[in-house]
C-alpha positions as CSV (number, residue, x, y, z in Angstrom):
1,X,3.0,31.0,5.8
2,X,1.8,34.0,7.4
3,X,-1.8,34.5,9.0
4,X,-4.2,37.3,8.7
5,X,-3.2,37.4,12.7
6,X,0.6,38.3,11.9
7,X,-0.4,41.4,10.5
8,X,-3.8,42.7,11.3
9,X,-2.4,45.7,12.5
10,X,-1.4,46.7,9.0
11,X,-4.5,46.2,6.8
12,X,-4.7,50.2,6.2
13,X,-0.8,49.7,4.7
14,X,-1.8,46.3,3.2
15,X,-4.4,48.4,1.3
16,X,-2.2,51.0,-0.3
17,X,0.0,48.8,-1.3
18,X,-2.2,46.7,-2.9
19,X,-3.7,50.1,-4.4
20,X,-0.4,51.2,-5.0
21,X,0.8,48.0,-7.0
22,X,-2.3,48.3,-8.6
23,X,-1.9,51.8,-10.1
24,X,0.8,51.1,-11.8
25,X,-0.5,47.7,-13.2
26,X,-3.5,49.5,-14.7
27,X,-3.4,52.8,-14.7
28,X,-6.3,54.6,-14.8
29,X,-8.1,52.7,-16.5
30,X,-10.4,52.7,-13.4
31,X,-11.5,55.9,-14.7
32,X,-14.2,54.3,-17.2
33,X,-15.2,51.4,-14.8
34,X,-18.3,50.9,-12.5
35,X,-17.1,51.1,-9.6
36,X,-19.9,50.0,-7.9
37,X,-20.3,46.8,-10.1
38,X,-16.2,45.9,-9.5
39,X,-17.0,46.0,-5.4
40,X,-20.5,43.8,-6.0
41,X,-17.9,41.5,-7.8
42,X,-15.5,42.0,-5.2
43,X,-18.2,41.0,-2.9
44,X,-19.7,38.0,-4.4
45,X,-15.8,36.4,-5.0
46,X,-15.5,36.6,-1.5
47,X,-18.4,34.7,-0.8
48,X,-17.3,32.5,-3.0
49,X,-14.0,32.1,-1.9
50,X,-14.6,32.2,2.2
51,X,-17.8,30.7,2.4
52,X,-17.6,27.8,-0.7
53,X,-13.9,27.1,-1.8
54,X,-12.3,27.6,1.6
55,X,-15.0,25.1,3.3
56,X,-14.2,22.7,0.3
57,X,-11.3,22.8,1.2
58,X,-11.3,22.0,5.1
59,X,-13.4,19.1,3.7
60,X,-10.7,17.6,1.4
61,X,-8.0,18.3,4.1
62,X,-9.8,16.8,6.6
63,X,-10.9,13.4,4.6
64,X,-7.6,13.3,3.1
65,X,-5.2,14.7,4.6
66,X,-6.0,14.3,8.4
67,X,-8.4,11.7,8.3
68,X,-7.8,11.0,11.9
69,X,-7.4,14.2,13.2
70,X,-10.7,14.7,15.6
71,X,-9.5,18.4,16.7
72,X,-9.3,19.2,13.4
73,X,-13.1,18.7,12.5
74,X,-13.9,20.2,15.9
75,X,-12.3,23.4,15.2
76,X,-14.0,23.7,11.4
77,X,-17.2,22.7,13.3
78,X,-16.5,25.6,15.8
79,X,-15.5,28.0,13.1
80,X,-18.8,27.4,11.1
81,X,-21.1,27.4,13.8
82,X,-19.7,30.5,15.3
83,X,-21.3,33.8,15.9
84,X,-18.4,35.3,13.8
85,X,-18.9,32.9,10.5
86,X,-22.5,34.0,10.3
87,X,-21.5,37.6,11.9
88,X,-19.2,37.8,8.3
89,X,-21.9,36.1,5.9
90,X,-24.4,39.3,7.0
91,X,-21.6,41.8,7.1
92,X,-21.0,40.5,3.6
93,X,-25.1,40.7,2.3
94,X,-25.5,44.2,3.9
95,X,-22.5,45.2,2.3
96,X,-24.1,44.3,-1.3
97,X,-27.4,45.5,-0.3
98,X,-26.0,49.0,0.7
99,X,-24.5,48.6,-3.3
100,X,-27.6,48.3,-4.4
101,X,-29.1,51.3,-2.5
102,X,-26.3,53.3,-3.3
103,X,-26.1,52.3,-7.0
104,X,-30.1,53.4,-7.4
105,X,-28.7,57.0,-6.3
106,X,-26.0,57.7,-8.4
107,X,-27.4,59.6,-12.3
108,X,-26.9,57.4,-15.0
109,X,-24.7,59.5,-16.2
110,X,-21.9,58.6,-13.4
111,X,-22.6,55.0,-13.6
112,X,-20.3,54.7,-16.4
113,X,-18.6,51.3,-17.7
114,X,-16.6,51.5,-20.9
115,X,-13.1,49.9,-19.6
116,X,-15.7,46.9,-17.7
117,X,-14.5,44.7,-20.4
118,X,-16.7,41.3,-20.2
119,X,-18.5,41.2,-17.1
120,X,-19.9,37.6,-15.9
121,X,-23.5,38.1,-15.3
122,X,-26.8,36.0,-15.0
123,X,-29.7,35.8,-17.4
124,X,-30.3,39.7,-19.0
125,X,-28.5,41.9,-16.5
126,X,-25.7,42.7,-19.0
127,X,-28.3,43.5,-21.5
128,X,-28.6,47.5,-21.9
129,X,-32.1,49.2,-21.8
């Protein structure tokens, strides 16, 4: 398996190819999406995914897998109580805060949605004003 380590060095060419393979999945069909509203979603999956389902995970490893494996818990302890794990969480907020801000500046008129399709939201924020 390879580790974010083995290629850090390429995230810039990881990126266009991901845009690239993208592109020619969709289309354009960017064009008449928030974009704004697919990074907050971006955002809040990674939460989800580092900061929930990854530390589930860890948990079931280490009670099932590697029940006796001391160094194991040691180093999830580390990694959780690092400066770098709560370093991420607040990159992370102020990431979706800067959103926000940047989403209250942009006319209504550019803040456009029609290819969102059906958007997962909580209580009446999908609800038009």
């Amino acid at each position: 398996m390879k580790r974010l380590t083995d290629f850090r060095h390429e995230l810039d060419e990881w990126r266009e190819e991901k845009q690239r393979v993208g592109s020619k999945e969709y289309g354009n069909s960017d064009r008449k999406r928030y974009g704004f509203v697919d990074g907050m979603e971006e955002l809040l999956d990674f939460q989800n995914i580092v900061f929930n389902r990854t530390v589930k995970r860890w948990e079931y490893d280490l009670n099932e897998r590697y029940p006796d494996r001391e160094e194991l818990q040691e180093a999830v302890d580390l990694i959780k109580q690092s400066y770098g794990w709560s370093e991420l969480k607040q990159c992370i907020r102020r990431a979706q805060q800067l959103l926000i801000i940047l989403d209250a500046m942009l006319p209504d008129e550019l803040a456009t949605d029609e290819n969102g399709g059906e958007r997962v939201y909580v209580g009446n924020m999908g609800e038009e004003e």
